[in-house]
N, C-alpha and C positions, 0 to 999 in steps of 0.2 A: 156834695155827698160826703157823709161822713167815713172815717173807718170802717167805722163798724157796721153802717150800709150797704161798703164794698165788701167786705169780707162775708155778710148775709146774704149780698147776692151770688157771691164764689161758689158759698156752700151749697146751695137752692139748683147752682149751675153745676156743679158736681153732683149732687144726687139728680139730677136730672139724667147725666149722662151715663150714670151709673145704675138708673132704673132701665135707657134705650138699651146698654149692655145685657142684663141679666135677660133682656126681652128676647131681645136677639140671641142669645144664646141658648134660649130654654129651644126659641121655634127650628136654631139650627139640630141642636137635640133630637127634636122631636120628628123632624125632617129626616133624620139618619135611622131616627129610630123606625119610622117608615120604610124607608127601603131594606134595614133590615126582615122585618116584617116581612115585606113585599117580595123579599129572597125564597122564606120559607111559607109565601104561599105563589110559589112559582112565577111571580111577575118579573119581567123584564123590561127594561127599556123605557118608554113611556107609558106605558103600563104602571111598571115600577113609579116612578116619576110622578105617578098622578096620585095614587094611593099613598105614597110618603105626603102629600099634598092635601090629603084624606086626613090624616092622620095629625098634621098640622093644624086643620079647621077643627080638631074634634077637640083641641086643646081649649078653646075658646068657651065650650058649654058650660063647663062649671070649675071651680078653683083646684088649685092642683093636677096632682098626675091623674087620678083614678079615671077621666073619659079621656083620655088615652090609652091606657091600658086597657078599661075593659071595653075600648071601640078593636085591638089587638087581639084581644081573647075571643071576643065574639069572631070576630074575621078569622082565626084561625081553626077555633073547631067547627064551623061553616065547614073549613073542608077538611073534617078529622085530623086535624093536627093541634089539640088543646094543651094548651100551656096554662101554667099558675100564674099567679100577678106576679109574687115573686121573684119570677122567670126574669118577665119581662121588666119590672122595676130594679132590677141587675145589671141588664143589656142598657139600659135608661143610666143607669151611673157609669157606665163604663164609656156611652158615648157623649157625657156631659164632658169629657177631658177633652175629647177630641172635638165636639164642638167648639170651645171655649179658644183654644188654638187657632181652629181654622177663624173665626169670628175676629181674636186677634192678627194675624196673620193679613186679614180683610181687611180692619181699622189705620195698618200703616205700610 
């Protein structure tokens, strides 16, 4: 194998590991972002727990944030407490930090 072989498969093995990171980070996210969610429509416990777990599978339907959010906004005024995407694509950056931590913090 050449150099330059090795150094193409480095790169190939670095964004690889660098795509599992961002993955994992979005569903830790999006997982928090759930329970907060799950706070302000009264769920507790496994309750909680399940519906942040809701809110995980809702990320899969289509690219981006927006079926999470508005799988959030529909849950929430379900029980009169409606919020803007806004709102919620806010709470979404604020616990992208703390995902990203806890996800490293897991890694080593």
């Amino acid at each position: 194998m050449t150099t330059f072989d090795e150094r193409e498969k480095s790169f190939e093995k670095k964004f690889e590991l660098d795509q599992e990171l961002q993955f994992k980070v979005k569903a830790r996210r999006n997982k928090l972002l759930g329970l907060w969610a799950a706070g302000l429509l009264g769920k507790t416990g496994a309750d909680a727990e399940a519906y942040a777990k809701e809110v995980v599978l809702a990320d899969f339907e289509k690219p981006g944030d927006s079926d999470v959010v508005h799988k959030i906004m529909k849950d929430l005024a379900a029980v009169g407490k409606p919020m803007e995407d806004h709102t919620i694509l806010k709470q979404a950056e604020r616990l992208l930090v703390d995902a990203k931590k806890q996800i490293m913090a897991d890694t080593h």
